[in-house]
N, C-alpha and C positions, 0 to 999 in steps of 0.2 A: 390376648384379648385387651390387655390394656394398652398397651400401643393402639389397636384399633381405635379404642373410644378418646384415645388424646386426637384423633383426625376427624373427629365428627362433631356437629355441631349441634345443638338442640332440635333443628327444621331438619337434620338428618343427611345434610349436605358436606361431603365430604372439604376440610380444610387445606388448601392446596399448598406444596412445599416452594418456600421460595425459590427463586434463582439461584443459581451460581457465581461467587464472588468472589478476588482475591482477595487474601490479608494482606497484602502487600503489593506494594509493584513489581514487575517484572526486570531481570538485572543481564547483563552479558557485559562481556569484555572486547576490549577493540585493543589490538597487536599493533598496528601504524599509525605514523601521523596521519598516510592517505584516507583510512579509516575515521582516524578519531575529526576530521577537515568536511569531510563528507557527513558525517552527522554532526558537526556545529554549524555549518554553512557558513555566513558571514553578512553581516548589518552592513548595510548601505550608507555610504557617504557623500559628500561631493566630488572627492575623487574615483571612490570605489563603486561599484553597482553592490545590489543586493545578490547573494545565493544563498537559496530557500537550504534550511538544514532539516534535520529529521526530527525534533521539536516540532517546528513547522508542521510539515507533512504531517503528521501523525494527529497534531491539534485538527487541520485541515477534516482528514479521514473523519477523526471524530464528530466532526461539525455536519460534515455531508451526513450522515447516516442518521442524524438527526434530523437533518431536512429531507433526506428519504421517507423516513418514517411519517412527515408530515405531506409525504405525496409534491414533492418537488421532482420534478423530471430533469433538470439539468446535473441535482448533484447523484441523480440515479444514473446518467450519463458519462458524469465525474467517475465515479465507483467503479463500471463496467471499462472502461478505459483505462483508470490506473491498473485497476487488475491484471488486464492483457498487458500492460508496460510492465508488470512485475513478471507475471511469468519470462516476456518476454527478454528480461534483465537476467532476469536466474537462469535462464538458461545458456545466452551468452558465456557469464561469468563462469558458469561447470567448466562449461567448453576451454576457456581460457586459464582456468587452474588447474586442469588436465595436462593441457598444453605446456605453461609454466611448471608444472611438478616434473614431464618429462626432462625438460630444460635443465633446471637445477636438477635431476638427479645422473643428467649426463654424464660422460666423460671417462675415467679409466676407473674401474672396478677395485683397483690396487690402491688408490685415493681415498682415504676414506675422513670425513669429515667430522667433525665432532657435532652432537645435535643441539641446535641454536636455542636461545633463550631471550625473550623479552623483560628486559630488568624493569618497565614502569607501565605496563599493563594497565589501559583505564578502563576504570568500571563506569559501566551509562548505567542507569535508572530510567524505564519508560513510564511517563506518566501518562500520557492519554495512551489505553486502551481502544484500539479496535481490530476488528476480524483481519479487515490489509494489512492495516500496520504491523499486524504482528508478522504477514505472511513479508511488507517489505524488507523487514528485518534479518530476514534469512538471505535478503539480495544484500544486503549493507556487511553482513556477515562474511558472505563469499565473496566480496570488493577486498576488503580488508583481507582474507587469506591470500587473494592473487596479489595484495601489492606485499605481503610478507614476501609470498616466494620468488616474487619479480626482482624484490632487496637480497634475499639469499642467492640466487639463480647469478646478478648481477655482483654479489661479491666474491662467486665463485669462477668469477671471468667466463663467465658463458656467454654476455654482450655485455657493452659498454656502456656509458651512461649516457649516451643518445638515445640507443633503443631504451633503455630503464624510463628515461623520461617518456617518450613515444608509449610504448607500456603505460604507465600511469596512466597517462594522459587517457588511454585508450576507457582504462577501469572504470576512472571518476566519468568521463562519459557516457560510458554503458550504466552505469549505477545512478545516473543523475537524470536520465529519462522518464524514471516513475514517475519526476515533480510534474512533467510538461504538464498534466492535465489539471491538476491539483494547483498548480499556482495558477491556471485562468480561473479558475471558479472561485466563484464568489458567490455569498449569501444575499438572498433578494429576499425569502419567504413567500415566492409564489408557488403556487400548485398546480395543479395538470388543470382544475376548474376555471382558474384564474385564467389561462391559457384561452382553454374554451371561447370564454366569454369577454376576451382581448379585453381586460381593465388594464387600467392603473399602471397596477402592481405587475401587471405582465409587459404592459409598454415598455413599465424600466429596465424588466430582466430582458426582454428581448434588447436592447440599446447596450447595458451592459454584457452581456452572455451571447448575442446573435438568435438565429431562430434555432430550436430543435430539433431534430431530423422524428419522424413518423413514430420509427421503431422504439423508441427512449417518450416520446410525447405517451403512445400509447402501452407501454411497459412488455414491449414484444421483446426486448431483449437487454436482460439486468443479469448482476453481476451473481454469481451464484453464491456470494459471502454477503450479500445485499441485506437490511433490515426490509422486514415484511414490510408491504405497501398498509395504508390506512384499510382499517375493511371495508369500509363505502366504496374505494376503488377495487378492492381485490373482488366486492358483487359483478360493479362495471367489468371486469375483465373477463369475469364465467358467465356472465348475461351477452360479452360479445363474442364469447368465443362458442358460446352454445347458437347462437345464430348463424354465426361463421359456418357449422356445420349445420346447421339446417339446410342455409343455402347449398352447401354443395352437395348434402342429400337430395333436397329438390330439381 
């Protein structure tokens, strides 16, 4: 009974338990350079171009989801497309560290190798948290084990260092597709009303960002790790979806 009365308040309304929250950030370790190249990416110069690293991304993620929440449709757009590029990555990458592990464990039965060891192992620290980012994490993860066994597979003379390179080449590709959607987007702070009512604030985002396609203006199709919409629109969406079916009951 005294638990009970520490959650109630004098009007008799029960006190609701916070959220859920790290003490800490979250840590993993990266085995390659391919790995550790793919989440630094690399600052831009005059001779060199910029590539987005997982710092990046991961700020990015966090930023859309905050503009989700304020009823922005283009970073609910963002969201719903890097997702399908993550899946789309991890699945890849199984495929080809399947692939790669038959590779390297080829060859005559009678051979047997000694099991390998990374002597400088780096630890990452993630500091912006969000729901993708954690899941792209698992893509950056399975990058890094195919370029390990691409490097074992290759000094176990199973190809050369044509294909090794070709390999890489192929990982950091597949893995570098999450950014495509995530480096166009940009923060405007328009919302689905702004849109509506073509101001301002939408001119710009339409000039920067293009127009938005129907199904993302009217939130017919979000990402299933999305932050809830504002409740003023999640009313709009069950006021038109209840007409929706009117109509086709009539």
């Amino acid at each position: 009974m005294a638990d009970e009365k520490q959650t109630e308040r004098e009007d008799g309304k029960i006190e609701l338990i916070g959220s859920i929250g790290y003490e800490g950030d979250p840590q993993f370790d990266l085995q390659t350079n391919t790995g550790l190249f793919l989440w630094t990416g690399r600052e831009g110069s005059d001779s060199k171009s910029f590539i987005m690293g997982m710092p990046s991304f991961l700020k990015r993620l966090r930023n859309a989801e905050s503009a989700i929440a304020q009823d922005d449709p283009y970073a609910d757009r963002m969201y719903f497309l890097t997702e399908r590029a993550i899946d789309e990555s991890v699945e890849a990458l199984s495929q080809m560290k399947e692939s790669l592990s038959e590779i390297s464990s080829s060859g005559s039965a009678r051979l047997v190798f000694p099991k390998t060891e990374v002597k400088d192992a780096r630890i990452v620290t993630v500091r912006h948290h969000s729901r993708l980012g954690f899941r792209s994490l698992d893509a950056l993860i399975l990058a890094d084990e195919c370029a390990r066994l691409a490097m074992e597979a290759h000094h176990k003379g199973r190809f050369g260092m044509d294909e090794k390179r070709k390999i890489i080449d192929q990982i950091q590709s597949r893995f570098r597709s999450i950014f495509h959607d995530a480096a166009r987007w940009k923060y405007t702070g328009v919302t689905r009303d702004d849109i509506a009512t073509k101001n301002q604030v939408s001119r710009e985002a339409l000039k920067k960002l293009g127009p938005v396609e129907r199904e993302f203006l009217h939130a017919e199709l979000r990402s299933k790790f999305a932050p809830d919409l504002p409740d003023k629109r999640r009313v709009v969406i069950r006021e038109a979806g209840a007409n929706s079916a009117d109509r086709r009951a009539g």
